[in-house]
VOGU-3710 file (C-alpha; in Angstrom, 3 decimals, decimal comma):
1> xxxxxxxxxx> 42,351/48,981/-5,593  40,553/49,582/-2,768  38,841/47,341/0,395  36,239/48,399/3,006  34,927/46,210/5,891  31,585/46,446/5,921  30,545/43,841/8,736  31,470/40,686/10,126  29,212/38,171/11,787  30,540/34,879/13,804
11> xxxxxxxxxx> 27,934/32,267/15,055  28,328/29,522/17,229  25,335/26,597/17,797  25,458/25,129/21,383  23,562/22,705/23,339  22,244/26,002/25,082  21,403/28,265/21,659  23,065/30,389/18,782  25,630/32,788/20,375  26,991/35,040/18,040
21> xxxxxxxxxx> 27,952/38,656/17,535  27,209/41,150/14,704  30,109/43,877/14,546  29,865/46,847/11,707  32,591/48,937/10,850  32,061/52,680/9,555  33,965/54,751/7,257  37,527/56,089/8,546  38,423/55,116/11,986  36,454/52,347/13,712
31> xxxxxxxxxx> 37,666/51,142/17,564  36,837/47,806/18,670  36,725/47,212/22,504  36,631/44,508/24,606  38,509/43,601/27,603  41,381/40,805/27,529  40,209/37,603/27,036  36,508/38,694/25,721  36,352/37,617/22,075  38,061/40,747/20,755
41> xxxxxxxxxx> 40,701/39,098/18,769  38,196/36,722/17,935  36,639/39,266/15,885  40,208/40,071/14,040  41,168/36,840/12,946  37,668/35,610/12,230  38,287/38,387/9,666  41,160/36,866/8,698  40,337/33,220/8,203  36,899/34,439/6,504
51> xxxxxxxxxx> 39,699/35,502/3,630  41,725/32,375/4,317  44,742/34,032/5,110  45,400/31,854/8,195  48,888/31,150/6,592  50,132/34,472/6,817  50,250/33,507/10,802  51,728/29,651/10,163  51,927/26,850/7,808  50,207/24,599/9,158
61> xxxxxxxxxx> 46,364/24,450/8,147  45,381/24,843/11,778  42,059/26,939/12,162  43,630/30,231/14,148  40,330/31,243/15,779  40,280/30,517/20,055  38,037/27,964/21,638  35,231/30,063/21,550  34,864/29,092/17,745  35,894/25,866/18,187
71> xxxxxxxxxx> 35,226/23,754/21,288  33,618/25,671/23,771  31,938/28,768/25,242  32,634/30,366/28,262  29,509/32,754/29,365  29,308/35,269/31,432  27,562/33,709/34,583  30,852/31,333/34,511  29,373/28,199/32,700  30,870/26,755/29,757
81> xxxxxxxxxx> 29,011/24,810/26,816  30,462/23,389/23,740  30,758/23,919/20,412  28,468/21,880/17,896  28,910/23,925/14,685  30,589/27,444/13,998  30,770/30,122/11,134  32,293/33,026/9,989  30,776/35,852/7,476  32,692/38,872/6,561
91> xxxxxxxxxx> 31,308/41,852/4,178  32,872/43,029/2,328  33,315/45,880/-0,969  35,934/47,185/-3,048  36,480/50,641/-5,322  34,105/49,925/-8,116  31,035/49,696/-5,383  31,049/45,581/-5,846  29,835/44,476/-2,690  30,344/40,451/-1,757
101> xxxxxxxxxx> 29,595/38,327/1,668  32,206/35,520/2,061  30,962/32,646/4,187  33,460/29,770/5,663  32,609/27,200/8,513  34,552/26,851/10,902  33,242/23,618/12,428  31,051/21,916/10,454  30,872/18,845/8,358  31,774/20,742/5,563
111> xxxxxxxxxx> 35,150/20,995/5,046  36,671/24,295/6,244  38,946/24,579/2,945  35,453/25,532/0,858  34,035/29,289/0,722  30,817/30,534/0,071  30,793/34,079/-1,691  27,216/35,858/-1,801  27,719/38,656/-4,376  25,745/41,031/-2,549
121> xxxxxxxxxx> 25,104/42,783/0,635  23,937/39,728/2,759  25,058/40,683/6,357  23,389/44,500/6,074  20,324/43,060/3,715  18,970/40,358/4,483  15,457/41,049/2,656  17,116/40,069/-0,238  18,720/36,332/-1,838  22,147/36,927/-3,860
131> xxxxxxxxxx> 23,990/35,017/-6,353  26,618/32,540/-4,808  29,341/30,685/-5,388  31,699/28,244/-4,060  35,683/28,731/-3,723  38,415/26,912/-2,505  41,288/27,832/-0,360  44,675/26,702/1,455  44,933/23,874/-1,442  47,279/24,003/-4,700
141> xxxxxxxxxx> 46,010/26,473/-7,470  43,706/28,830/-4,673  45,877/31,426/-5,708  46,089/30,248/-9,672  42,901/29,029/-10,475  39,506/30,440/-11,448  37,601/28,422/-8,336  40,554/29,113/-6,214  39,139/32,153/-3,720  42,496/34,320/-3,656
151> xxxxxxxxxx> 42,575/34,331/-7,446  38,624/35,461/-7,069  39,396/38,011/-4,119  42,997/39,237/-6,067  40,503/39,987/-8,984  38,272/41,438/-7,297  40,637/43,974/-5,104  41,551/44,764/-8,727  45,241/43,499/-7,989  47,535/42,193/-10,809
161> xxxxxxxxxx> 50,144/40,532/-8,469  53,910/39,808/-9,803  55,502/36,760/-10,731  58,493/36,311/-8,527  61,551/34,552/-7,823  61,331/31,511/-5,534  64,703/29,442/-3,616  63,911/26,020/-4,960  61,716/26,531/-8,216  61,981/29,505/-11,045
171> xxxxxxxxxx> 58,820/31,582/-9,964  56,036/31,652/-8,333  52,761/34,093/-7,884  53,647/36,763/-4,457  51,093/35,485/-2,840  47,984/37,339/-0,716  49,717/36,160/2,903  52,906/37,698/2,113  51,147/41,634/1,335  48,804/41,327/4,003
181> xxxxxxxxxx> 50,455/41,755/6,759  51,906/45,411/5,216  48,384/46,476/6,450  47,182/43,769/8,540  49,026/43,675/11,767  47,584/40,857/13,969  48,638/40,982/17,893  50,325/37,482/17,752  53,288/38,146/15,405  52,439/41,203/13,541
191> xxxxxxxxxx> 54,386/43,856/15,985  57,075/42,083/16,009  59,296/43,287/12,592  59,009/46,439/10,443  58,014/46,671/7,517  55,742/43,169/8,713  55,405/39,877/9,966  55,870/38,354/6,477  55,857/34,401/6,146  59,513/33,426/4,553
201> xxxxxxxxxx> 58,512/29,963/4,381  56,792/30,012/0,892  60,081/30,185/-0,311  60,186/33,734/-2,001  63,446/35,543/-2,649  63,742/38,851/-0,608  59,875/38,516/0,251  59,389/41,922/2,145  61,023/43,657/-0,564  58,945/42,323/-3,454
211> xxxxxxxxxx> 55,877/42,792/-1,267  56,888/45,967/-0,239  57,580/46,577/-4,195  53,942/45,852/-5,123  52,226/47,424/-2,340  53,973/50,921/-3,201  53,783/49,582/-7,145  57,327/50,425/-7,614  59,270/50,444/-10,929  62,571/48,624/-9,413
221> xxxxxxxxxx> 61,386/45,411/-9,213  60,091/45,635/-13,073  63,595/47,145/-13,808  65,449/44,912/-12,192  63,736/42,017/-13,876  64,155/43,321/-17,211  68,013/44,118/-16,384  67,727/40,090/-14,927  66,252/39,074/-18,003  68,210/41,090/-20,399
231> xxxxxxxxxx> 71,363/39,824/-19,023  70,107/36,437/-19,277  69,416/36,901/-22,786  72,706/38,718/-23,925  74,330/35,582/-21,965  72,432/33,741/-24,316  73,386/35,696/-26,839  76,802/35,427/-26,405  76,927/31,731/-25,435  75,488/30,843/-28,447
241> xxxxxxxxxx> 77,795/32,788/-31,025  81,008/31,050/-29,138  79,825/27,683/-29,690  79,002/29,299/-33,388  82,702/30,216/-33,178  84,084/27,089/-31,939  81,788/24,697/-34,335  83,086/26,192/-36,987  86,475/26,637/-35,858  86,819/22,704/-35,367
251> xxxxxxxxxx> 85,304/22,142/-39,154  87,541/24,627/-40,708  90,649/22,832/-38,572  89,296/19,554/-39,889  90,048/20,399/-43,236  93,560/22,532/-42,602  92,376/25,823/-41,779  91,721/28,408/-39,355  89,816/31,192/-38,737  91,476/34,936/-38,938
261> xxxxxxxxxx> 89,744/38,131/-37,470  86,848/36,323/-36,043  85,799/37,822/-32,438  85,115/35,010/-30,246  82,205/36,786/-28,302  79,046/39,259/-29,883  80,286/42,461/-30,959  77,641/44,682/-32,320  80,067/46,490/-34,865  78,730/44,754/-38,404
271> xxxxxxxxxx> 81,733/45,676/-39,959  84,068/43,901/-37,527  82,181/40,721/-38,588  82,483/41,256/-42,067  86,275/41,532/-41,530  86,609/37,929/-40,439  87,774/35,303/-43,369  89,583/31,948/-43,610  93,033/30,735/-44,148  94,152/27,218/-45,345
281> xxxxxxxxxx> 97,399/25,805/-44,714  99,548/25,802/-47,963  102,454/24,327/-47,203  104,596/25,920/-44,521  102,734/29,034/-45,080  98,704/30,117/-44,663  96,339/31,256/-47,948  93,057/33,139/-47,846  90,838/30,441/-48,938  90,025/32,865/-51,653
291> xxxxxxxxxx> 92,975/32,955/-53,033  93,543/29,262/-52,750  89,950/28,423/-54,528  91,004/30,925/-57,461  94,316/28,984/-57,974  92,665/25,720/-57,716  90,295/26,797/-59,851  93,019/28,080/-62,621  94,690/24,447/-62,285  91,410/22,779/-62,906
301> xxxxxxxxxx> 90,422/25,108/-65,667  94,401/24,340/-67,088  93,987/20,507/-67,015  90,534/20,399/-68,622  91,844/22,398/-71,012  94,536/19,319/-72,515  93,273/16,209/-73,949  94,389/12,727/-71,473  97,900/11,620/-72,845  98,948/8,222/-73,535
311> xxxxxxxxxx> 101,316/6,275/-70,809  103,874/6,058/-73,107  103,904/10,181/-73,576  103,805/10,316/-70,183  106,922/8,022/-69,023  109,538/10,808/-68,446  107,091/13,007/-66,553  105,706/10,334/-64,549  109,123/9,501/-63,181  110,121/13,268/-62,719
321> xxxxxxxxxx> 106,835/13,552/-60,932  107,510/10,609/-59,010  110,671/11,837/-57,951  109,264/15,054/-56,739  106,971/13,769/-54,756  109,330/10,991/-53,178  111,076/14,181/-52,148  108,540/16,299/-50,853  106,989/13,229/-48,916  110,545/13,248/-47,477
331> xxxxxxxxxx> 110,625/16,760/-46,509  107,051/17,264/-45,463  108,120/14,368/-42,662  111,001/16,340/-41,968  108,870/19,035/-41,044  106,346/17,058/-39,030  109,298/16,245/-36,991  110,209/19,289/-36,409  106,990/21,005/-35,987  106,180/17,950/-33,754
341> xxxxxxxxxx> 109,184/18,348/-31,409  108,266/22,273/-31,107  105,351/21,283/-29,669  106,506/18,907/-27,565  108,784/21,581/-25,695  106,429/24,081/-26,167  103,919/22,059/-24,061  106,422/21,411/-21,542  106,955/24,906/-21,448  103,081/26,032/-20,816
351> xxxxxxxxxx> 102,948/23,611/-18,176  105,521/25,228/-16,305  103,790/28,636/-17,120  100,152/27,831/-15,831  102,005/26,170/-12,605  103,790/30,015/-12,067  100,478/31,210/-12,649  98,663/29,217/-9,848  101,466/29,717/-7,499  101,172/33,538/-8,014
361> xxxxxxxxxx> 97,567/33,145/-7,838  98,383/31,741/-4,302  100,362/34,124/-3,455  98,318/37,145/-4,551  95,122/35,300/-2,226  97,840/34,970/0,680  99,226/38,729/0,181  95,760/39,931/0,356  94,232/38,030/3,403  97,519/39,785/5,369
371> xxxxxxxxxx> 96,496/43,187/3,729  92,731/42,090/4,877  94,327/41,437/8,580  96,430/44,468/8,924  93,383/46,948/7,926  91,117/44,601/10,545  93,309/44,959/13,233  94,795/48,900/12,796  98,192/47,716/11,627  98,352/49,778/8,686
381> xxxxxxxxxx> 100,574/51,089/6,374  101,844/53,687/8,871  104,166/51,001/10,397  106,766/49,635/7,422  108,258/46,332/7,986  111,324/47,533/7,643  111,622/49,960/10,127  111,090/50,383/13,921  108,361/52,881/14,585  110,350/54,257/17,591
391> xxxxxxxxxx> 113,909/54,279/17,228  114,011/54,195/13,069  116,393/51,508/13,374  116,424/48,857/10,598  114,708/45,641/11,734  114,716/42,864/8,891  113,605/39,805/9,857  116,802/37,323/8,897  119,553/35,867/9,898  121,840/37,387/7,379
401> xxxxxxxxxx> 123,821/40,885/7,159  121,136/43,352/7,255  123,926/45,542/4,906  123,537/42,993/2,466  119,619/42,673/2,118  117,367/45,687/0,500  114,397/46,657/2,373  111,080/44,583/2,252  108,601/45,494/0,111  105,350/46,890/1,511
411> xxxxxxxxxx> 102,238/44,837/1,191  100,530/46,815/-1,389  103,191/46,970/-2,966  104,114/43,370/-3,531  100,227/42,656/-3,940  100,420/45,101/-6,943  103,965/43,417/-7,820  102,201/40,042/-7,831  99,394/41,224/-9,842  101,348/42,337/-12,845
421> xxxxxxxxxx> 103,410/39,284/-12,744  100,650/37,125/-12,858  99,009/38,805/-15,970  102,375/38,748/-17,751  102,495/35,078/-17,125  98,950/34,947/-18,198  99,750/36,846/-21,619  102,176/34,924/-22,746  100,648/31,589/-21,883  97,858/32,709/-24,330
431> xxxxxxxxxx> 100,385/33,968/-26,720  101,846/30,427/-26,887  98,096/28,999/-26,426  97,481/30,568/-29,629  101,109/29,397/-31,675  100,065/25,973/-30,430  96,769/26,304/-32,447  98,360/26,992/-35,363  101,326/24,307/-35,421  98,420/22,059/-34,624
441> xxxxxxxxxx> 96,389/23,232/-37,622  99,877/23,560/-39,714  100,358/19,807/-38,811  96,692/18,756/-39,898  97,433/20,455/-43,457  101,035/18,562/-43,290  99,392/15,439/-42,819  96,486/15,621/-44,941  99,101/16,906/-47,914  100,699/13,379/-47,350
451> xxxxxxxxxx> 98,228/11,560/-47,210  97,393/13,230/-50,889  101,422/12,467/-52,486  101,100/8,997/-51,228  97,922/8,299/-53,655  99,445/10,002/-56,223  103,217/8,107/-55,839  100,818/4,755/-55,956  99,582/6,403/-58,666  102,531/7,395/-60,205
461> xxxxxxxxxx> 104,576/4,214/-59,809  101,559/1,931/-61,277  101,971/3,789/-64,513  105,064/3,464/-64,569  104,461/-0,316/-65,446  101,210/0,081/-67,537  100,984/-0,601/-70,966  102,299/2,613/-73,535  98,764/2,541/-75,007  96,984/3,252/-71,930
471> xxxxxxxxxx> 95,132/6,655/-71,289  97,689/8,133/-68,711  95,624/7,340/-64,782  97,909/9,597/-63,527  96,575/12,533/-65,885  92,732/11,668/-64,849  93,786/11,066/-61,537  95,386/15,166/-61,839  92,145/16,666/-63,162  89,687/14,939/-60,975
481> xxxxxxxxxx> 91,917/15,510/-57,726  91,539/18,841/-58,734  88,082/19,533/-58,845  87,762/17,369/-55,964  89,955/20,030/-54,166  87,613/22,747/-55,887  84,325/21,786/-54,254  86,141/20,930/-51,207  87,648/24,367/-50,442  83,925/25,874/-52,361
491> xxxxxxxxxx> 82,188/23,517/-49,024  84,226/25,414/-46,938  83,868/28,673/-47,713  79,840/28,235/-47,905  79,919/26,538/-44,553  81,635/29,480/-43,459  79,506/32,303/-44,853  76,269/29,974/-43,938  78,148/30,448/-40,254  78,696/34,319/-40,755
501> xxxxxxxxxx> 75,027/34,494/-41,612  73,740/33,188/-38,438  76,356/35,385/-36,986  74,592/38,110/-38,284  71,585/36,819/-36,982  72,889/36,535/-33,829  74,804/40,053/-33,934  71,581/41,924/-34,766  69,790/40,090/-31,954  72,712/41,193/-29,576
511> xxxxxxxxxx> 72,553/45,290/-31,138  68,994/44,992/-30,002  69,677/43,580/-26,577  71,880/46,310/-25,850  70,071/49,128/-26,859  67,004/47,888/-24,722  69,535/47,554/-21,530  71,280/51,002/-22,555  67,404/52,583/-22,533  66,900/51,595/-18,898
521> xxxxxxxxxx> 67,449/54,515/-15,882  70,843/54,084/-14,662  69,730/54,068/-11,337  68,240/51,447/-9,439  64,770/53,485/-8,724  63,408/55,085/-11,398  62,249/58,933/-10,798  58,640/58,130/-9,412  60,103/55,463/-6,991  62,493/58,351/-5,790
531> xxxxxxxxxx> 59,804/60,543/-5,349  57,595/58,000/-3,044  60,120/56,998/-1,271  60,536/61,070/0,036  57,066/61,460/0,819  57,180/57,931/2,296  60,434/59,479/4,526  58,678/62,418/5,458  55,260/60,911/6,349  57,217/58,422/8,654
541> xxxxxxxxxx> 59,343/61,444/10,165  56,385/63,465/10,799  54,781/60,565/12,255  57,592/59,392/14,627  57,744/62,852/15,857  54,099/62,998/16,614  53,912/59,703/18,561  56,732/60,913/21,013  59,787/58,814/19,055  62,566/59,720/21,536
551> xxxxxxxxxx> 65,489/57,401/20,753  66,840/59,890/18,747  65,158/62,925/16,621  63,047/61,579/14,232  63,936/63,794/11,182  67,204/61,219/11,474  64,866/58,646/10,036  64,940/57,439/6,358  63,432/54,801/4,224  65,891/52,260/2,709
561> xxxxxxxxxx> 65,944/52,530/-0,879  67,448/48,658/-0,512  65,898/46,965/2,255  62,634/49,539/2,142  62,950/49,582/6,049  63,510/52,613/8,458  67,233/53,323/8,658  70,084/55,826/10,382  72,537/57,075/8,630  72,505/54,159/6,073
571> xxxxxxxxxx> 72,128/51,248/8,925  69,088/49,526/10,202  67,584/50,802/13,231  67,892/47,381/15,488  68,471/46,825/19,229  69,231/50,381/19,924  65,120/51,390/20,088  63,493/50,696/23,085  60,526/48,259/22,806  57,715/51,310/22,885
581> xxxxxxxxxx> 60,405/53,393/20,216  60,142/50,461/18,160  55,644/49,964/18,605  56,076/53,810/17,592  58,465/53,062/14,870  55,855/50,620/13,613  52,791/52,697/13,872  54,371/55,387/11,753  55,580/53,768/8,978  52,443/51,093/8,603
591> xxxxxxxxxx> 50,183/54,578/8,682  52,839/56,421/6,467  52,486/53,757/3,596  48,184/53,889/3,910  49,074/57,953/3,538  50,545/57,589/1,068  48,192/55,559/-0,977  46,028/58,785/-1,134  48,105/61,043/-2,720  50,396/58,562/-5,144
601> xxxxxxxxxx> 49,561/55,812/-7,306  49,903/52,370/-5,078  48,555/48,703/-4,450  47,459/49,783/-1,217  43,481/49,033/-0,636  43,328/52,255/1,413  42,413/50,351/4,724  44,375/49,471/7,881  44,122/46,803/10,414  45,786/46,926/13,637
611> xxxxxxxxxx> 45,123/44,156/16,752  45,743/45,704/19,954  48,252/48,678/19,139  49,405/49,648/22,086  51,761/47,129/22,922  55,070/47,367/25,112  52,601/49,752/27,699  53,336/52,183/24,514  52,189/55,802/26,633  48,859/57,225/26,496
621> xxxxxxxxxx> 50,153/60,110/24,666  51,305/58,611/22,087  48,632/56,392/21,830  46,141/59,117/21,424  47,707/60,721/18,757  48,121/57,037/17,191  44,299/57,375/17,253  44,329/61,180/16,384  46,139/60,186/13,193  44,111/57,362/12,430
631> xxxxxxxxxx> 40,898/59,966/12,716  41,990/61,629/9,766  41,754/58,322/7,131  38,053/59,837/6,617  39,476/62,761/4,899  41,275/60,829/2,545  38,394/58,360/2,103  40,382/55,655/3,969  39,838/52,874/6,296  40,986/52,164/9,639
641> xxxxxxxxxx> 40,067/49,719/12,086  41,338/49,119/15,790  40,764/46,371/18,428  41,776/47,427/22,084  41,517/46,713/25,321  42,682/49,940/26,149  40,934/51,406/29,538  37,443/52,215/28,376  37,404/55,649/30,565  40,775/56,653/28,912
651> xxxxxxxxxx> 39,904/55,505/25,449  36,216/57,331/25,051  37,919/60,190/26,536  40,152/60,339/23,704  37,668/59,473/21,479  35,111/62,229/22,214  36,872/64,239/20,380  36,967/63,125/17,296  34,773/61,530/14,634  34,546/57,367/14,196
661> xxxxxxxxxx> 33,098/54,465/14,485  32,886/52,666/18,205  32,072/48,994/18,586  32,314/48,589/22,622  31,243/44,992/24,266  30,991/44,578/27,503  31,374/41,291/28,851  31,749/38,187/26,246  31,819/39,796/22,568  29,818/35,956/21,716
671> xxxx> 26,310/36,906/23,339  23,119/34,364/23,218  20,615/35,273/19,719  17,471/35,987/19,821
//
């Protein structure tokens, strides 16, 4: 995972010749100089758009290089010529020793979305003809696809990089442009924020954390998805064994049942499931389905067991049995009346008990805005409402005998009052919820059981008047009602184990889910994140200190373990840094995170990019022992690369001293070819 710029080349074909310039960068620190207005940031973000990572500046597909690339030349004797035709080449290499050249026009007929990769040393050999091929950029799939270059260059940087959560679509790829600029820090933009100028509007959730997440290669982010995606899945879980529940709550309620011991969410506790059974309405009173099937079955068994009488044996017990069931017809009604008119006033009555539960729920959100208020503005719960805070004197707010009146409760108080009022309420309207559901289902059973005595009184009355010789209807009619009722109550119970099955299914599935979420760390960072974020700390500390951060002492600084940005005391260090504190600020923490790519296991491609450092007149002391820092990437087999237009006096003075690469142009950095 590791980048080196080996050399970049622009050209640019006038009227009046090639003019071009050949700039080659050396291991460790390399210092690009020009003065203002010379071509030096020409070089940087011809680097740049040679990778087609204009967007991490803007949106828009604008070509970011000056006019020098573009329209015209300004030369040194003062003339000015125009453009014709313009390229950029950049080399190149990453850890394994793969070395590439990527070509792109910059005005050209061709069109400036295609790039030309030369998978060799091309800019530093030129003896020698390399393999090419042609990428695309800036258009859908660069970033997805195998001719798309940053799906090419991601590969070859030997980055895997994260899917992540977007605003207006699921996920999306974090894309080059957004972890750039963590080690790219272009003059335009790139000083302005800390961690980096990130671009927000690709429409990535918490962007400069995720990028910040990869670039360090932090667990949290792969925690916190799996905790995402675990609760997802036990919410799943769970959503799918209540409409389980509720299915099969409705088909058992169908038939005049209900369902007893049943949780209506996942437990993980197999015996608890195995608990749960059926009850069927028997009368006024509810059966175990078992037990109801075994009778059923014994009355089945019973009438199969007789031969079929003849009407005429069956004349005296036909009209008893009519009789009977003219009666229990009658009472059965009675008792839908009855059961009926209970729930008629018990409806009333659970109306009136959710409207006392929204008007305490009113008054709870009320009490608590004034408790909000009074902690806002210092009133607190020093002064009582009751009682003047000088004088002691009793002070109640009414026109009444104060003698007569207690004293008013305190706001916590009453809030906590309110509270257990409102979950009283709440209990008993789910008390009664649950009575409700079981006159309803006693009232399905009393209705289906009529439905039943009225066949059989039709029954019972025709064969009353059918001829004596007749097989008795009435007997069939018995034994086949009764297996009938056999298989009926049999479908129920298999539909109901066929439901505790899936149950079980589902149950296992949830067991599983939890002991996956109970095996992740507890904390939010797992140990090695801890541990790189206190070397990143004390990097940035050490660093601050040695640039001359004065705002306040620098072993005050910390890394955010939330927002991964310098911080005080748990807040964000803001407005109170002056503009150099903050350039410093910058400096130490984009140098403490290439630091720290030597000595733990990061994304970082062990090089960094900065475009005219010193800003906000940061002072020469501190911006020689910026450099002085910088020196040391060598050491740790690092890159870094300057551009400055620093004093050239003051800036080789520093630089005598200490070993890197100097690229110094005097005059116009674009210089007629040979």
């Amino acid at each position: 995972m590791t980048m080196r710029f080996r050399s970049l080349r622009l050209r640019a074909v006038t009227a009046d010749g090639v003019y071009g310039a050949d700039v080659n960068f050396g291991e460790g620190l390399t210092v690009l100089w020009a003065d203002n207005t010379k071509g030096k940031s020409t070089c940087m973000q011809g680097m740049l758009y040679a990778l087609g990572l204009e967007k991490m500046l803007s949106p828009r597909r604008e070509v970011p290089l000056p006019h020098a690339m573009t329209s015209y030349l300004n030369l040194d004797d003062g003339k000015r010529v125009d453009v014709l035709e313009s390229r950029v080449s950049l080399e190149i290499s990453n850890g394994r020793g793969q070395i590439i050249t990527v070509h792109r026009a910059v005005k050209a007929l061709t069109d400036s979305r295609l790039i030309t990769v030369d998978f060799g040393p091309s800019l530093t050999d030129d003896s020698r003809q390399f393999p090419s091929q042609n990428f695309f950029v800036l258009d859908g799939g660069a970033a997805q696809r195998e001719d798309g270059f940053h799906f090419f260059l991601e590969q070859f940087l030997g980055w895997e990089l994260p899917q992540v959560r977007r605003y207006d679509a699921p996920e999306t790829k974090l894309y080059l442009e957004t972890v750039f600029p963590l080690f790219w820090v272009e003059q335009k933009f790139g000083w302005s924020t800390i961690p980096a100028a990130i671009p927000t509007y690709m429409r990535i959730r918490e962007v400069h954390k995720r990028a910040v997440e990869f670039l360090l290669d932090l667990d949290v982010y792969k925690l916190e998805m799996q905790r995402e995606r675990l609760a997802e899945q036990i919410a799943g879980n769970a959503k799918e064994w209540a409409a389980l529940h509720e299915e099969l709550s409705r088909f058992v309620a169908r038939s005049g049942g209900r369902v007893v011991a049943l949780a209506e969410k996942p437990v993980a506790d197999r015996e608890l499931l195995n608990r749960a059974f059926l009850e069927m309405a028997d009368g006024l009173n509810w059966t175990a389905l078992g037990t109801m099937i075994a009778r059923n079955r014994g009355i089945a068994a019973e009438l199969d067991a007789i031969s079929v009488p003849e009407v005429s044996e069956q004349a005296t017990e036909v009209s008893r049995r009519l009789d009977e069931r003219l009666a229990e017809v009658d009472r059965l009604n009675a008792e839908r009346i009855r059961v009926h008119g209970i729930r008629q006033l018990k409806s009333a009555d659970m109306l009136s008990l959710q409207r006392r539960i929204d008007t305490l729920a009113d008054d709870l959100a009320k009490n608590l805005d004034v408790q909000k208020l009074q902690r806002y503005s210092g009133v607190s719960s020093l002064l009582t409402p009751d009682r003047c805070p000088t004088c002691e004197q009793a002070l109640i707010d009414t026109l009444l005998s104060q003698e007569a009146l207690s004293a008013v409760m305190p706001i916590a108080d009453n809030i906590e009052y309110i509270r257990s009022q409102k979950k009283m309420f709440e209990d008993i309207l789910s008390r009664e919820s649950t009575e409700d559901d079981s006159r309803s289902g006693q009232l399905n059973a009393i209705s289906r059981e009529l439905t039943d005595l009225y066949a059989q009184i039709r029954s019972l009355r025709a064969e009353l008047v059918a001829p004596g010789s007749n097989p008795s209807a009435t007997a069939i009619e018995d034994r086949i009602r009764a297996e009938a009722r056999v298989r009926e109550l049999e479908a129920i119970q298999s539909v109901f184990d066929e439901a505790i099955d899936r149950l079980a299914s589902i149950q296992t599935t949830y067991a599983g889910l939890l002991i996956e979420q109970a095996s992740l760390p507890k904390d939010k960072l797992s140990a090695e994140d801890q541990l790189k974020f206190v070397q990143l700390t004390r990097l940035l500390q050490a660093q601050a200190a040695e640039f001359g951060f004065s705002t306040f002492g620098a072993n005050e600084l910390e890394i955010s373990s939330d927002s991964y940005r310098p911080e005080k005391e748990g807040f964000e260090i803001g407005f109170e840094t002056s503009a150099s504190d903050a350039i410093r600020l910058k400096w130490a923490y984009q140098l403490s995170l290439l630091e720290l790519a030597s000595s733990s296991d990061t994304n970082h491609p062990q090089i960094l990019i900065f475009d005219e450092p010193r800003q906000q007149s940061s002072s020469k002391v501190s911006f020689e022992s910026l450099l002085r820092r910088a020196s040391k990437a060598r050491e740790r087999g690092q890159q870094v690369i300057f551009s400055t237009s620093e004093d050239l006096e003051t800036l080789q003075k520093i630089t005598a001293s200490m070993e890197c690469t100097q690229q110094i142009f005097d005059g116009y950095i674009l210089q007629r070819m040979n």
